[in-house]
C-alpha positions as a Markdown table, in Angstrom:
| # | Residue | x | y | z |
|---|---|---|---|---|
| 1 | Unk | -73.2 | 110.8 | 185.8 |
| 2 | Unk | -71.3 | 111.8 | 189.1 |
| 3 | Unk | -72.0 | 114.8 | 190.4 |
| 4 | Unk | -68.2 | 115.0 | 192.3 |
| 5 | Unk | -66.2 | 116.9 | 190.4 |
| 6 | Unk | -62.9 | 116.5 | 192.8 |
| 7 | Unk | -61.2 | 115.7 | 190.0 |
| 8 | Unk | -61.3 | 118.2 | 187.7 |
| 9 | Unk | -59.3 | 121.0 | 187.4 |
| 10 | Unk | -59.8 | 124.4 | 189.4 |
| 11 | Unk | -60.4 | 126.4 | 185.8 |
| 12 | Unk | -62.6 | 123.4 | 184.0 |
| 13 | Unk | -59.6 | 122.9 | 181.4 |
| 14 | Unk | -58.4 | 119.3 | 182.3 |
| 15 | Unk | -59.3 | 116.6 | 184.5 |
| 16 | Unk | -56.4 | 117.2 | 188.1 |
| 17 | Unk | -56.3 | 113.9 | 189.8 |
| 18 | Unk | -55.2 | 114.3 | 193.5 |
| 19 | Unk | -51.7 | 114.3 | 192.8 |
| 20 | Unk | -52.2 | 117.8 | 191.2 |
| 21 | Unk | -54.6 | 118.8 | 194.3 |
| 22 | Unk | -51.5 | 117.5 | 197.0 |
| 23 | Unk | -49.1 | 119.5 | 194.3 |
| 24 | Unk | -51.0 | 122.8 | 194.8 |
| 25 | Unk | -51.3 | 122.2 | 198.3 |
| 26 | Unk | -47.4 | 121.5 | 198.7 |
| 27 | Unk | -46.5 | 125.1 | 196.6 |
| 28 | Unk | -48.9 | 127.1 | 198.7 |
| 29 | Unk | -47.2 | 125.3 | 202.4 |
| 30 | Unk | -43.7 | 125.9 | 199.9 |
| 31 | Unk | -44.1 | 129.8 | 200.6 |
| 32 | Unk | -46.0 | 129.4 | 203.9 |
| 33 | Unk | -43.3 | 128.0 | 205.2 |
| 34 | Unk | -40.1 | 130.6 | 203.7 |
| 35 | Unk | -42.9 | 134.1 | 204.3 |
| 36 | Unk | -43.1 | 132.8 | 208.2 |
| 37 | Unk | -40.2 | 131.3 | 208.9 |
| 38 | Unk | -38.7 | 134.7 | 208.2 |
| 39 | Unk | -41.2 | 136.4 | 210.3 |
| 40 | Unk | -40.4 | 134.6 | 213.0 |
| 41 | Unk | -36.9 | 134.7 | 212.5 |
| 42 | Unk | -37.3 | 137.9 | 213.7 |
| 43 | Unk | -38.1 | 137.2 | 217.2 |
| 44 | Unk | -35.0 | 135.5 | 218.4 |
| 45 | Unk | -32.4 | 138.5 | 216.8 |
| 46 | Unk | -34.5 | 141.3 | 219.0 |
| 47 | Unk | -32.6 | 141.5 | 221.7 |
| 48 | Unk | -29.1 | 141.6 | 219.4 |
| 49 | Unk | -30.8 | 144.4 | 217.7 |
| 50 | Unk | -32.0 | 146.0 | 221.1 |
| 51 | Unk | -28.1 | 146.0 | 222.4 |
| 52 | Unk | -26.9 | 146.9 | 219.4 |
| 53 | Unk | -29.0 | 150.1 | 218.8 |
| 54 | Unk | -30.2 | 151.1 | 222.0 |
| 55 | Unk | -33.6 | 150.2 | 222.1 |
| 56 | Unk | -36.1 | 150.2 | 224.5 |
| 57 | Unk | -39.0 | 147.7 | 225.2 |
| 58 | Unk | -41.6 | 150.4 | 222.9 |
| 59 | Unk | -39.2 | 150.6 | 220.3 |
| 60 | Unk | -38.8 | 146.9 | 220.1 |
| 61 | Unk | -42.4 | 146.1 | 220.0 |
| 62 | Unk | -42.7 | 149.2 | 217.6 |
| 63 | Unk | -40.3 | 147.4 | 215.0 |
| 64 | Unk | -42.0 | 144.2 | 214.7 |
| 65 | Unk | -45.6 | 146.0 | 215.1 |
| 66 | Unk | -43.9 | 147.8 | 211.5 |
| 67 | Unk | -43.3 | 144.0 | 210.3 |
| 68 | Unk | -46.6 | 142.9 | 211.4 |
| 69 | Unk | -48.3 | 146.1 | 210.3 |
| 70 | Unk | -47.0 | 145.9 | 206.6 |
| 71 | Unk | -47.7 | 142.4 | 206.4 |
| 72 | Unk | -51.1 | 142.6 | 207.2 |
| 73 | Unk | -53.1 | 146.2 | 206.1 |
| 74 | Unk | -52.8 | 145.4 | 202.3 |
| 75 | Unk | -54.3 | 141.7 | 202.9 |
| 76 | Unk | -58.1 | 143.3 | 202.1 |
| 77 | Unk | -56.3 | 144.4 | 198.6 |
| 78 | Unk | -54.4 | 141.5 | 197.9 |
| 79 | Unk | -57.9 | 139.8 | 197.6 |
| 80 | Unk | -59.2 | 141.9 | 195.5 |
| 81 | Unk | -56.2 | 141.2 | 193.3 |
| 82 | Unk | -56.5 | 137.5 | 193.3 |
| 83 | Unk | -59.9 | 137.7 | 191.1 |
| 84 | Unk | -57.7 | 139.2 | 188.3 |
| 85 | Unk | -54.3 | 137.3 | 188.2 |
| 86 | Unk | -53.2 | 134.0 | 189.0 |
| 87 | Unk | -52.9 | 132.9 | 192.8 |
| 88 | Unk | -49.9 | 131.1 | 192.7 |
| 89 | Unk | -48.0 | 133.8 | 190.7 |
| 90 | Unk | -49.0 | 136.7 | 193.5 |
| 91 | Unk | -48.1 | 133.6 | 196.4 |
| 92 | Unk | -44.5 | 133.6 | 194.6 |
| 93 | Unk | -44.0 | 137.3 | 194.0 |
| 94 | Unk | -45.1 | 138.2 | 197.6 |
| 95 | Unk | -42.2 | 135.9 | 198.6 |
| 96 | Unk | -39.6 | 137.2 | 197.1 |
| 97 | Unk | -40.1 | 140.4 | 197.7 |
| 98 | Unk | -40.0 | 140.0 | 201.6 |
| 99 | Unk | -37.0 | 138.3 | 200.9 |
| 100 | Unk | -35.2 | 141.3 | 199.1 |
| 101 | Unk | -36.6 | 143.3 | 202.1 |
| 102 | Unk | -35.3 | 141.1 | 204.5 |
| 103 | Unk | -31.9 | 141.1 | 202.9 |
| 104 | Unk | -32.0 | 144.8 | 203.1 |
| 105 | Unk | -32.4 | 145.2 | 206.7 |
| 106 | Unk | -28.5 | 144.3 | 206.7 |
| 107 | Unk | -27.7 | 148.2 | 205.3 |
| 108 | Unk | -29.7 | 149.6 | 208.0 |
| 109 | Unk | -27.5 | 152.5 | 210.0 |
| 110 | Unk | -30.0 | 153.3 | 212.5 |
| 111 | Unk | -33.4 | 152.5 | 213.9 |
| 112 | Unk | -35.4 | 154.6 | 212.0 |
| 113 | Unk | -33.7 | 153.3 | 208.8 |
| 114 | Unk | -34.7 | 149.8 | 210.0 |
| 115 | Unk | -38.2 | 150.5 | 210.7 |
| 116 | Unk | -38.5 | 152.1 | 207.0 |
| 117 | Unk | -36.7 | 149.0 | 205.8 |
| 118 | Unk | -38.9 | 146.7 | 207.2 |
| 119 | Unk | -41.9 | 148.7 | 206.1 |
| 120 | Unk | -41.3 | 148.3 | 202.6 |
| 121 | Unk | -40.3 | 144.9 | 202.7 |
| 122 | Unk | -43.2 | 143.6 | 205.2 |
| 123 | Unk | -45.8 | 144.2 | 201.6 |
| 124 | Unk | -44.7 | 141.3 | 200.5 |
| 125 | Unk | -46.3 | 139.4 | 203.6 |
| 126 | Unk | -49.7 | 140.2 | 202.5 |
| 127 | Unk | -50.5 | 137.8 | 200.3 |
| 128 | Unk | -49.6 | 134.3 | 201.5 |
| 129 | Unk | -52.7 | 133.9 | 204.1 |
| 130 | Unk | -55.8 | 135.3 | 202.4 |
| 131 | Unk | -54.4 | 133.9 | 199.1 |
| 132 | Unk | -53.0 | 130.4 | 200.3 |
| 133 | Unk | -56.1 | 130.3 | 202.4 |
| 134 | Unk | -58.7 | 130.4 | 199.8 |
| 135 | Unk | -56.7 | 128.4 | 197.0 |
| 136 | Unk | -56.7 | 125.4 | 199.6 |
| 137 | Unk | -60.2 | 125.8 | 201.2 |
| 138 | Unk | -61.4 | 126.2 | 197.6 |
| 139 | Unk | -59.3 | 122.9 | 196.6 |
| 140 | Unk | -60.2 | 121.0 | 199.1 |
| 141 | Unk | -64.2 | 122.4 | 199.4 |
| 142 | Unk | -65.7 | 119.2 | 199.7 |
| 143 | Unk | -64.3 | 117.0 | 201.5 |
| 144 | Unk | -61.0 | 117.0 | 204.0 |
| 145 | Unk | -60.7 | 121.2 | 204.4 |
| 146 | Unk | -59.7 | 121.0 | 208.1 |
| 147 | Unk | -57.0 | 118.8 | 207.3 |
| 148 | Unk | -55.8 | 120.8 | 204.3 |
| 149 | Unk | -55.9 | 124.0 | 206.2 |
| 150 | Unk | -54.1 | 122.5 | 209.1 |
| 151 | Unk | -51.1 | 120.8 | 206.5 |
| 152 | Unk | -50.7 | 124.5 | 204.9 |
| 153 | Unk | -51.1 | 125.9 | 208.6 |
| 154 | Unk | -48.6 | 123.2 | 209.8 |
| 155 | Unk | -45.9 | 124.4 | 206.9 |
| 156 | Unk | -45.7 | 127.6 | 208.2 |
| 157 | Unk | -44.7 | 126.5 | 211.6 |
| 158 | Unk | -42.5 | 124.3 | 210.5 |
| 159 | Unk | -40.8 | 127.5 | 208.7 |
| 160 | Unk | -40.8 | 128.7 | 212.4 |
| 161 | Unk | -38.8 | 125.8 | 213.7 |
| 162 | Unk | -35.9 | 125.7 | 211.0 |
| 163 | Unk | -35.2 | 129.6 | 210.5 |
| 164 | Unk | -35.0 | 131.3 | 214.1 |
| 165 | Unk | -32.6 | 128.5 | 214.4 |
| 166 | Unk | -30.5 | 129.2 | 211.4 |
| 167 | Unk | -31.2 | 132.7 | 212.4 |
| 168 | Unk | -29.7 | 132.6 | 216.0 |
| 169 | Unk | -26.8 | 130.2 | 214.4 |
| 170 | Unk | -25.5 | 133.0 | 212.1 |
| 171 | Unk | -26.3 | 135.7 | 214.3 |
| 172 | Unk | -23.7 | 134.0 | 216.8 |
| 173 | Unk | -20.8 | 134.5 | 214.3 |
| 174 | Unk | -22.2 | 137.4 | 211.9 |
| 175 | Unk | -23.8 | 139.0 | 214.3 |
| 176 | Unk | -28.3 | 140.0 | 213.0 |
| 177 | Unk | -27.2 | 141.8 | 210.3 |
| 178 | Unk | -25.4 | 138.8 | 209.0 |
| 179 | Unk | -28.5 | 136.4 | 209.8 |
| 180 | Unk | -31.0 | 139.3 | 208.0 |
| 181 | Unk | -28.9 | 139.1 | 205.3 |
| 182 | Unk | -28.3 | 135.3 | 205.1 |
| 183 | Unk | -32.2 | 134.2 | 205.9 |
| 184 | Unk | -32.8 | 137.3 | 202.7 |
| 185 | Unk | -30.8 | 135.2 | 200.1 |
| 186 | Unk | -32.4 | 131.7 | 201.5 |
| 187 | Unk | -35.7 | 133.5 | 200.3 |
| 188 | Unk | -34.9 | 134.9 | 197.4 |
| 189 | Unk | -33.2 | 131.4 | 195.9 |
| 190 | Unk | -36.6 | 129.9 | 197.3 |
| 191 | Unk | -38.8 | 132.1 | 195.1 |
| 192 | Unk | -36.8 | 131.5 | 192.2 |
| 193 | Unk | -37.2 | 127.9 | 192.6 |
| 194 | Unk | -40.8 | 128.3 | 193.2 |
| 195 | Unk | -41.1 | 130.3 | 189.9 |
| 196 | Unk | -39.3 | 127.8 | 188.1 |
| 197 | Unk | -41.8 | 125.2 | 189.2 |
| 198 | Unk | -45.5 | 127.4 | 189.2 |
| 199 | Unk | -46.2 | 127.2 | 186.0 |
| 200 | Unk | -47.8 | 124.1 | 185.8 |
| 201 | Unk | -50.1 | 124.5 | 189.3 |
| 202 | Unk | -51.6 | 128.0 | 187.9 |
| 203 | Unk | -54.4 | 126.2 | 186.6 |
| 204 | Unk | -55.4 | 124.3 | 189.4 |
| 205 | Unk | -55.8 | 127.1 | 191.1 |
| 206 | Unk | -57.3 | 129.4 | 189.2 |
| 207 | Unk | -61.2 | 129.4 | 190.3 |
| 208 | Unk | -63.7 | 127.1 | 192.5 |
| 209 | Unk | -65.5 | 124.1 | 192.1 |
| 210 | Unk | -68.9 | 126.3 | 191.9 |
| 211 | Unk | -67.2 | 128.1 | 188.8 |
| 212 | Unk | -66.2 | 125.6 | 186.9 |
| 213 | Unk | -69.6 | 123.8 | 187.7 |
| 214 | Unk | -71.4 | 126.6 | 186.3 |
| 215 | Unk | -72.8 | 128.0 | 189.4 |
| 216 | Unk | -73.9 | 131.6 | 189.9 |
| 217 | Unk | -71.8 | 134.3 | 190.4 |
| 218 | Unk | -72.0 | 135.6 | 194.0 |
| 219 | Unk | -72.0 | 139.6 | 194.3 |
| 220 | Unk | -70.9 | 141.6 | 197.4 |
| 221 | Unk | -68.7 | 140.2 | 200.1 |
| 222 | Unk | -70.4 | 137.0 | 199.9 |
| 223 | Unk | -70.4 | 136.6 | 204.0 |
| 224 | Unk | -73.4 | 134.2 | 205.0 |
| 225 | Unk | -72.9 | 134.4 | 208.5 |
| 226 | Unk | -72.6 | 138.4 | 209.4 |
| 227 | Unk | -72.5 | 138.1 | 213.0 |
| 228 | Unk | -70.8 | 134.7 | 213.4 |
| 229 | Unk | -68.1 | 136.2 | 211.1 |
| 230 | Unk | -68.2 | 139.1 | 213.1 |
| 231 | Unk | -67.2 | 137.0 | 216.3 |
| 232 | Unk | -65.0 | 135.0 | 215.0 |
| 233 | Unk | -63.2 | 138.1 | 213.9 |
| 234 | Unk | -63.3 | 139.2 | 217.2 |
| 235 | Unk | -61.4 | 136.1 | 218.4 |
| 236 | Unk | -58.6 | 136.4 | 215.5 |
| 237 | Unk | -57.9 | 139.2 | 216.6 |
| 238 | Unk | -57.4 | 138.6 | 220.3 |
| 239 | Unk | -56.0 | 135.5 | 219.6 |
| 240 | Unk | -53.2 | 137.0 | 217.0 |
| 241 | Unk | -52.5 | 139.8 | 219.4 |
| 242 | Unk | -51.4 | 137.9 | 222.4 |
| 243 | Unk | -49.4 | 135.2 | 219.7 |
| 244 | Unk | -47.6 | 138.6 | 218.4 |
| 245 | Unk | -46.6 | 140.4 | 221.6 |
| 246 | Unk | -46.1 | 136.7 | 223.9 |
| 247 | Unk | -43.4 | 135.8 | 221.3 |
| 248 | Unk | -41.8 | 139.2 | 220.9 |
| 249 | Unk | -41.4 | 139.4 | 224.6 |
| 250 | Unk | -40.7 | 135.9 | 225.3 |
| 251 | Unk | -37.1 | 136.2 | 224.2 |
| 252 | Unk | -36.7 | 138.9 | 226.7 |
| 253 | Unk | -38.3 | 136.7 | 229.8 |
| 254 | Unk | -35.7 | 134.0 | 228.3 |
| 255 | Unk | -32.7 | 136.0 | 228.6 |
| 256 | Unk | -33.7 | 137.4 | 231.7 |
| 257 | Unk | -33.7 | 134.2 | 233.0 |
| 258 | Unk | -29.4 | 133.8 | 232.5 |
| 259 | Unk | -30.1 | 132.1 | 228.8 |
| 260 | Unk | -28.1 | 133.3 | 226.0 |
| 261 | Unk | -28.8 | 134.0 | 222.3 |
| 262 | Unk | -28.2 | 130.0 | 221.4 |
| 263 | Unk | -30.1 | 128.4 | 223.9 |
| 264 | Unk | -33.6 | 131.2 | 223.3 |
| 265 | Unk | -33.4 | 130.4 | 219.3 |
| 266 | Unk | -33.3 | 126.4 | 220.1 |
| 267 | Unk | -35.9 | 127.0 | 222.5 |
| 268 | Unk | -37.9 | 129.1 | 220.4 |
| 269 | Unk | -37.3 | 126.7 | 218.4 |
| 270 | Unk | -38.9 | 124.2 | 220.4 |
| 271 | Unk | -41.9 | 126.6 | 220.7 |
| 272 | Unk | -42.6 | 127.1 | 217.5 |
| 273 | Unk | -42.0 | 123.1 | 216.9 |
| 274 | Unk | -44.9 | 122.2 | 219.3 |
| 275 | Unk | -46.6 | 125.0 | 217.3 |
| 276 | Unk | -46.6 | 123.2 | 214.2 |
| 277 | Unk | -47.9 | 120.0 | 215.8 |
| 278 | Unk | -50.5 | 122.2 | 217.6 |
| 279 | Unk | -51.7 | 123.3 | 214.1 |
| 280 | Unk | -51.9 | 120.1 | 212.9 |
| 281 | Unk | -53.6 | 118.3 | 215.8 |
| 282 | Unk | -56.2 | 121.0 | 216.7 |
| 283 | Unk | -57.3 | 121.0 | 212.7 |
| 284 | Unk | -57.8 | 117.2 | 212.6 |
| 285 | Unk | -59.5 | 117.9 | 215.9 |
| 286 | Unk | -61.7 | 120.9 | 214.7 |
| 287 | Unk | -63.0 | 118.5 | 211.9 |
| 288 | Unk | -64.2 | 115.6 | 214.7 |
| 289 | Unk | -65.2 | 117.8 | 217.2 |
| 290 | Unk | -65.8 | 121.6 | 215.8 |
| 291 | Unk | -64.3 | 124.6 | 215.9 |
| 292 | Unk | -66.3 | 126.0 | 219.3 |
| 293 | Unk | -64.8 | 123.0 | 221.7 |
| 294 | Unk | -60.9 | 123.5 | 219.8 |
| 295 | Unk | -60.9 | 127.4 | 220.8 |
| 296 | Unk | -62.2 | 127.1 | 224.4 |
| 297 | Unk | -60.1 | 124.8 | 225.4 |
| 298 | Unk | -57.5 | 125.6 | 223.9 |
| 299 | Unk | -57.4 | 129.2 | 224.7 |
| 300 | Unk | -58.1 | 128.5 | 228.4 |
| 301 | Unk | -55.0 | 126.5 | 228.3 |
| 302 | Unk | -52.8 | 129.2 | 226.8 |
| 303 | Unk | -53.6 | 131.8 | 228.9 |
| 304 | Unk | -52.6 | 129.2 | 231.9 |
| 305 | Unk | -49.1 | 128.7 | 229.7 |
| 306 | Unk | -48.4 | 132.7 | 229.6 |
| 307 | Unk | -48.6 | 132.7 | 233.2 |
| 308 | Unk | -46.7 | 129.9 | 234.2 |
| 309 | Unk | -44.2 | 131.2 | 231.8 |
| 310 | Unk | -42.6 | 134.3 | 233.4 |
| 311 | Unk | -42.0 | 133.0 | 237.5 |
| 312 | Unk | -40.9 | 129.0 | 235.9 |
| 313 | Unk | -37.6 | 127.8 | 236.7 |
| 314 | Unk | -35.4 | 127.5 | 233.9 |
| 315 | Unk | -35.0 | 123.9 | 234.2 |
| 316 | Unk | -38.9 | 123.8 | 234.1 |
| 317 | Unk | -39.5 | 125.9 | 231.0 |
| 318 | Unk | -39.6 | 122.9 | 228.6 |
| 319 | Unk | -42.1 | 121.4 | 229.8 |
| 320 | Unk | -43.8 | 124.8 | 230.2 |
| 321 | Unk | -42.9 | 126.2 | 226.5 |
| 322 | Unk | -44.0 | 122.8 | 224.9 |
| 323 | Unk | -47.7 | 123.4 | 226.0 |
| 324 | Unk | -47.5 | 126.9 | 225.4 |
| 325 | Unk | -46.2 | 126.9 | 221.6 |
| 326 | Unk | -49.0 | 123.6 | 221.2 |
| 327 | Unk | -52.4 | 125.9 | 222.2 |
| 328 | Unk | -50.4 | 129.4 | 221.6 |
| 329 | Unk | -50.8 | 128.3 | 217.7 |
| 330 | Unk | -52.8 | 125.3 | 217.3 |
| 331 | Unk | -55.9 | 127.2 | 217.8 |
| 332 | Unk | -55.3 | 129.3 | 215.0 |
| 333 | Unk | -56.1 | 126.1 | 212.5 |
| 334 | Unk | -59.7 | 126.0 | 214.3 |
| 335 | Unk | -60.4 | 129.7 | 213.7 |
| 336 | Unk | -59.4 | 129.8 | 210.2 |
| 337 | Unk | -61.3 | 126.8 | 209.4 |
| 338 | Unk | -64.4 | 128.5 | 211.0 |
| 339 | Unk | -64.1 | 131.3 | 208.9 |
| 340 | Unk | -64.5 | 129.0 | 205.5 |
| 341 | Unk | -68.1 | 127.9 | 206.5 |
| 342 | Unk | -69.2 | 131.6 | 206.8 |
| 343 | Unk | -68.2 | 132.6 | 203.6 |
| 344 | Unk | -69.1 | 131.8 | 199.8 |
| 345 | Unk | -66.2 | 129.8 | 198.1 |
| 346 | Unk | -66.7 | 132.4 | 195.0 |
| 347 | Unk | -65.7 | 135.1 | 197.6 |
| 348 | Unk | -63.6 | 133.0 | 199.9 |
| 349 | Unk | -60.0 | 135.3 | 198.8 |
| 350 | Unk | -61.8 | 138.1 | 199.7 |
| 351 | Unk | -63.1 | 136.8 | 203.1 |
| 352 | Unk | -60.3 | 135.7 | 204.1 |
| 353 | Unk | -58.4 | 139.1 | 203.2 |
| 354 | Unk | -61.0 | 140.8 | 205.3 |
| 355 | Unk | -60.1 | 138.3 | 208.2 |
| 356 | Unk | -56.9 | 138.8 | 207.9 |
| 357 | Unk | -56.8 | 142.1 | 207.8 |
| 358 | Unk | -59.2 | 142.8 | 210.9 |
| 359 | Unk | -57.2 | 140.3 | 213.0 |
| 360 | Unk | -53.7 | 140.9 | 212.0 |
| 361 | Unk | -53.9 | 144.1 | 211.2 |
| 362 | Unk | -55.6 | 145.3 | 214.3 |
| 363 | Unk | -53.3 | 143.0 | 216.4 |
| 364 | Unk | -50.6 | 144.7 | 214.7 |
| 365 | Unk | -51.0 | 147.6 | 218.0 |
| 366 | Unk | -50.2 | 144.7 | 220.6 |
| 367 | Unk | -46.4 | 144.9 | 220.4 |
| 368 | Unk | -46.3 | 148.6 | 220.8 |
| 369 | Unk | -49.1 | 148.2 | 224.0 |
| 370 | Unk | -47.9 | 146.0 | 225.9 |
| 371 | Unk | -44.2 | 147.5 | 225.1 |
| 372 | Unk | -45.3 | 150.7 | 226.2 |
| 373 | Unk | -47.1 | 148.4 | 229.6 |
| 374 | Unk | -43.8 | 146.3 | 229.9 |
| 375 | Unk | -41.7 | 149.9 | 230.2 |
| 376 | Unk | -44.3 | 151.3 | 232.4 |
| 377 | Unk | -45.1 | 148.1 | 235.1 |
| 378 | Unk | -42.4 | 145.5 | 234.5 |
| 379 | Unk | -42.9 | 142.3 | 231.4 |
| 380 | Unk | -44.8 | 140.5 | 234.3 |
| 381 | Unk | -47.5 | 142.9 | 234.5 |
| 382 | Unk | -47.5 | 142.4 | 230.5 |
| 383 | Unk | -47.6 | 138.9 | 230.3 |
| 384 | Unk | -50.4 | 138.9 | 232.8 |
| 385 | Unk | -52.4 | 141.0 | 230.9 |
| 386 | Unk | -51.8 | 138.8 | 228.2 |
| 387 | Unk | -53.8 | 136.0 | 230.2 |
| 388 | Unk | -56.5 | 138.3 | 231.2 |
| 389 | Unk | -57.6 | 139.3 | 227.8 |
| 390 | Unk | -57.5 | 136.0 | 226.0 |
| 391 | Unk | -59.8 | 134.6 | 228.2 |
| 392 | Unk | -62.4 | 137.0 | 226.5 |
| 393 | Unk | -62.1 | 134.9 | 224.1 |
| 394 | Unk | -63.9 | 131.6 | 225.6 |
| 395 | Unk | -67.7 | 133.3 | 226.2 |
| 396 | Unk | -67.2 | 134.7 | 222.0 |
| 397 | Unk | -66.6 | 130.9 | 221.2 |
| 398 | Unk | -69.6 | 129.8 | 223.0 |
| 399 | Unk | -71.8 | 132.8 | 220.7 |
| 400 | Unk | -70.2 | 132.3 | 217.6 |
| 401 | Unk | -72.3 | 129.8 | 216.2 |
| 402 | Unk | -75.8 | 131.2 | 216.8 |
C-alpha cells in the first residue's frame, strides 16, 4: 500500500485530490492578496496625508510603523490560536476586520485619531502570514513547497500592484480619505465573498499530513534547527526593515524628483509588479538552487538598487525601480521557505508566528529610525544607510546552514 498520502485530506476525513489542495492554496493567496494590497496601499497616499495634516518625515514613518506594528506583535498569538479553530475561518476574519479599520481611517480629524485608527484596525493583519504560511507549507509538505510558498507569496504582491493604483486613482478625485474609504468597502465585500466560499476548504486545512498519519505529537516550539532559525531570523528582520522604510520613503524621493501623485502610484505600481515576479522567480529558484545562494545575491543586488535609486534621473528610474521591486521582495520567498525546514510541520503555525513576529515586529522601528535620520541628515543619508545594513545580511546567509 502507498505510503503518499498527498491525497487525502488535511483532517483524515475524505480523500482531497489536488484540485482541493490548488483550492486551499487559491483562498489563502484570495486574502494575501486583499490584507497586502491594502498595506501597501498605504504607501502611495503618504504624502496626501503628510500635506494634508502637517506631518513631518517622524510622524510619517510613525504612522505606518503603527500599521506595521499592529499587524505584526499579535502574529506569536495568532498561532497559538490556529491549534484551536479553523485556519481558513481566522484567514477570513482577520480580513475583514482590516477592512472595517481601513474604512475608518476616513473619520479621522487629526493625526493622533489616525494613528489610534490604524492601531485598531492593523489586528486584523496578524493572521494572514503565520497562518497562510503554515496551511500551505503544511499542504504542500512533500513535494513542490517552494513553489506553493512563492504562488501564495506572489498573491500578495500582486494585491500590491492593483490597489496603490486604485488607491492613487481615487485619491486624485476624493482625495486619501476617499481612497481609505473606498479600498475599506473593496475589503469588506471580499471577506464576505470569501466567507461565503470557506466552508468547504476548512477541512483541508485543518491539520498536517503527520496528524492525520498518526504520527506523534511534537511538544514545545518544535524548532529543530535553534541557531539556523536563530539566523534566519536575524535576516527577516533586516531584510523586512529596509522593505518597510525603502517603500515608505520612496514616494517621497519620487515626488522630490517633480513626479506627481499619478505617476508615484503607477510607478509603485511597477515596483511592486516586479515584486510579485521577484517572489515567484526567486522561490522556484530557492527550490533548484537553495535558499543560501537566493539571499546573497539577491540582497547584494538590492542594496545596489537603494543606492542607485535616490541620485537616478527620472527618465532612468524604470529601469532602476524594476530591479529594485524584483530583489527588494523576491528574496523574501527564499527566507520564508528556509524557515519551513527548521521547524516541525505539527508546530509549523507557531514557527512561523514566532518568525513573523521577530522580523516584522521588530522591523516595525525602521520607519520611525530612519524618519527620525531622514529629518536629522537629509532621505539620502537614510537610504544609504539602508544599503549599509542589508549587506549584514550576506555573511548571516553564508552561517545559516551550519
Amino acid at each position: 500500500m502507498s505510503t503518499d498520502t498527498r491525497g487525502d485530506s488535511l483532517d483524515g476525513s475524505a480523500p482531497a485530490t489536488e484540485r482541493g489542495d490548488r483550492l486551499v492554496l487559491l483562498a489563502c493567496s484570495a486574502t494575501h492578496l486583499v490584507t497586502d494590497g491594502l498595506a501597501a496601499a498605504f504607501y502611495p497616499l503618504l504624502p496626501l496625508i503628510a500635506l494634508d495634516l502637517q506631518l513631518s518625515y517622524t510622524a510619517v514613518g510613525s504612522l505606518r510603523a503603527v500599521l506595521r506594528g499592529g499587524s505584526s506583535f499579535l502574529q506569536l498569538p495568532a498561532g497559538y490560536v490556529a491549534d484551536h479553530i479553523v485556519e481558513t475561518t481566522l484567514l477570513g476574519g482577520g480580513m475583514m476586520w482590516l477592512s472595517v479599520g481601513f474604512a475608518a481611517m476616513a473619520a479621522a480629524a487629526g493625526f493622533w485619531s489616525l494613528m489610534a485608527i490604524t492601531a485598531v484596525g492593523s489586528v486584523g493583519g496578524n493572521f494572514q502570514h503565520p497562518i497562510g504560511s503554515a496551511i500551505v507549507s503544511k499542504l504542500y509538505e512533500k513535494s513542490g513547497r517552494g513553489k506553493a510558498i512563492s504562488t501564495l507569496n506572489f498573491s500578495g504582491d500582486l494585491g500590491k500592484m492593483v490597489l496603490p493604483a486604485l488607491a492613487g486613482a481615487v485619491a486624485l478625485v476624493y482625495g486619501w480619505r476617499g481612497a481609505v474609504l473606498a479600498l475599506g468597502v473593496l475589503g469588506v465585500v471580499a471577506s464576505v465573498g470569501y466567507a461565503l466560499s470557506v466552508r468547504r476548504l476548512a477541512p483541508m486545512a485543518r491539520t498536517s499530513p503527520s496528524a492525520r498519519e498518526g504520527g506523534e505529537r511534537v511538544a514545545g516550539w518544535g524548532i529543530q534547527k535553534p541557531f539556523s532559525f536563530a539566523i534566519v531570523s536575524a535576516i527577516g528582520i533586516i531584510d523586512d526593515a529596509t522593505r518597510s522604510a525603502a517603500l515608505t520613503f520612496l514616494p517621497f524621493i519620487m515626488t522630490a524628483k517633480g513626479l506627481d501623485t499619478e505617476k508615484v502610484s503607477l510607478l509603485l505600481t511597477l515596483v511592486f509588479a516586479c515584486g510579485a515576479a521577484g517572489k515567484l522567480g526567486c522561490g522556484l529558484l530557492a527550490d533548484r538552487f537553495g535558499n543560501v545562494g537566493v539571499i546573497v545575491i539577491t540582497e547584494g543586488i538590492t542594496a545596489l538598487a537603494i543606492l542607485a535609486v535616490v541620485p537616478v534621473d527620472p527618465l532612468l528610474l524604470i529601469p532602476v525601480l524594476v530591479v529594485f521591486g524584483f530583489v527588494l521582495n523576491g528574496t523574501s520567498s527564499a527566507i520564508y521557505s528556509a524557515v519551513a525546514e527548521m521547524v516541525h510541520v505539527e508546530r509549523r503555525a507557531r514557527g512561523y508566528g514566532l518568525f513573523y513576529t521577530l522580523t516584522l515586529g521588530v522591523g516595525t522601528a525602521a520607519p520611525i529610525l530612519y524618519g527620525l535620520l531622514a529629518d536629522a541628515a537629509g532621505i539620502t543619508a537614510a537610504f544609504v544607510a539602508m544599503a549599509a545594513i542589508l549587506l549584514t545580511t550576506i555573511p548571516l546567509a553564508l552561517v545559516m546552514d551550519r
